[in-house]
C-alpha positions in Angstrom: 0.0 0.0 0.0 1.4 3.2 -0.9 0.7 6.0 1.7 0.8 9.9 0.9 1.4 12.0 3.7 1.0 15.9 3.5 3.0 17.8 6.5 2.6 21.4 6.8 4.6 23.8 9.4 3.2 25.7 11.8 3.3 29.4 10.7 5.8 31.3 13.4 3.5 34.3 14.0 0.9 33.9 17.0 -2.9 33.7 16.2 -3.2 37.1 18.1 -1.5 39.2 15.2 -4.0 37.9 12.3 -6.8 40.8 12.4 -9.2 41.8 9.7 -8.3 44.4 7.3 -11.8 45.7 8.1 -13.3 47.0 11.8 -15.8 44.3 13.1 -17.2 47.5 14.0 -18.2 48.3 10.5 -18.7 45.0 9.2 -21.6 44.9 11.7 -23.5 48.0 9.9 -23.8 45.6 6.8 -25.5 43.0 8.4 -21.8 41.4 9.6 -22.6 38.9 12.4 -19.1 37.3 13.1 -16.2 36.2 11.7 -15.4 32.6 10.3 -12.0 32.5 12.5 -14.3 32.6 15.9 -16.7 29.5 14.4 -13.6 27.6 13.4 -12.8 25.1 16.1 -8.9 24.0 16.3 -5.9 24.5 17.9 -4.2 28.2 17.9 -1.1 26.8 15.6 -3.7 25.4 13.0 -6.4 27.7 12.8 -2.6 30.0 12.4 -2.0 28.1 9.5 -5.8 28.7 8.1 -4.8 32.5 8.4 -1.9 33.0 6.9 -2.6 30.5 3.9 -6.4 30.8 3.7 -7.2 34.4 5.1 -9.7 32.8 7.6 -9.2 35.6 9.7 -10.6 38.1 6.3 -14.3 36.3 5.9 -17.1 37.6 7.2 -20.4 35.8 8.1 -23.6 37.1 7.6 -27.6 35.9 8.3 -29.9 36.2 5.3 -28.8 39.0 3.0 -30.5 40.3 0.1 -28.8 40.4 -3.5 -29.6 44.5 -3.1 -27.4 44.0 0.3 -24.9 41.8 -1.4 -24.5 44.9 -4.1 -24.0 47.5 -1.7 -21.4 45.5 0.0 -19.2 44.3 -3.2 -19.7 48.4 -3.7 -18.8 49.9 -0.6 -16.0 47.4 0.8 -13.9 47.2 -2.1 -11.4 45.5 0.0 -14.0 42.2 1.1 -12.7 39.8 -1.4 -14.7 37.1 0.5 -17.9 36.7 2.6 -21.0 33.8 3.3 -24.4 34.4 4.0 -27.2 31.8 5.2 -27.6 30.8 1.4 -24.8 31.9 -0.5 -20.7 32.6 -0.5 -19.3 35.7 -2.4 -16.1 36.0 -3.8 -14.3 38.4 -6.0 -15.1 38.9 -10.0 -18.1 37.5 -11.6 -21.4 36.8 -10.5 -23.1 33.5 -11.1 -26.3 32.4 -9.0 -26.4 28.9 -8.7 -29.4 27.0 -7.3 -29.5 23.5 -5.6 -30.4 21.3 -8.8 -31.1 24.3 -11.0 -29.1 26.2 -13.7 -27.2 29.1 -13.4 -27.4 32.6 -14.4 -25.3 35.6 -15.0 -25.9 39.2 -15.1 -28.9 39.7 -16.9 -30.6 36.6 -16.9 -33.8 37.2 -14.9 -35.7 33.5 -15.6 -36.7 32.5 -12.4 -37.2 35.6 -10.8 -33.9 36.4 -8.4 -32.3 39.9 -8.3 -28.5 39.5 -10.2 -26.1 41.7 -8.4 -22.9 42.9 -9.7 -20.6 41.4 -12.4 -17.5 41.6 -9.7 -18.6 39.0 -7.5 -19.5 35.4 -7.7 -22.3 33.9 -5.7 -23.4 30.4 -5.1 -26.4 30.2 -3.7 -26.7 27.1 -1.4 
């Protein structure tokens, strides 16, 4: 049997120093709940490693937005590259809306009725 093993080093800077780019403080006027670092369940040296190579500490969770709210976000915090709501996860440059076992549709596209936001932004909606 042939085995492959994966073995990743610790980073050497403390979970302490990884902060948001953003103030919670603001991210909570767009509808910002917490972040997805304090959901995340692990030791400080992994969920270190989730930082610095994932930017764990940079995503935002959200309840129930709608796509108007997801278009004034992707607007007004340029810097948000990545963000989840209840039903869907946003992430930088194009927009698709995906349904659970239906098709998807890009800017424009109106056939079953869901507000498209931007073209900067991908959403899947869950």
């Amino acid at each position: 049997m042939r085995l492959k093993v994966n073995i990743v080093r610790a980073p050497n800077q403390p979970l302490q120093d990884y902060r948001s780019g953003i103030p919670f403080d603001t991210l909570k006027q767009y509808g910002f709940q917490q972040m997805l670092l304090n959901v995340v369940k692990a030791p400080e040296p992994v969920l270190a490693f989730f930082c610095q190579y994932h930017g764990l500490h940079h995503i935002p969770l959200a309840g129930s937005l709608r796509p108007r709210e997801v278009d004034r976000i992707t607007t007004e915090l340029q810097n948000l590259r990545r963000f989840f709501t209840a039903d869907m996860q946003v992430r930088g440059l194009l927009v698709v809306w995906r349904r659970e076992g239906g098709r998807e549709g890009r800017e424009g596209e109106r056939g079953d009725g869901t507000e498209v936001c931007n073209l900067l932004y991908f959403c899947s909606i869950q």
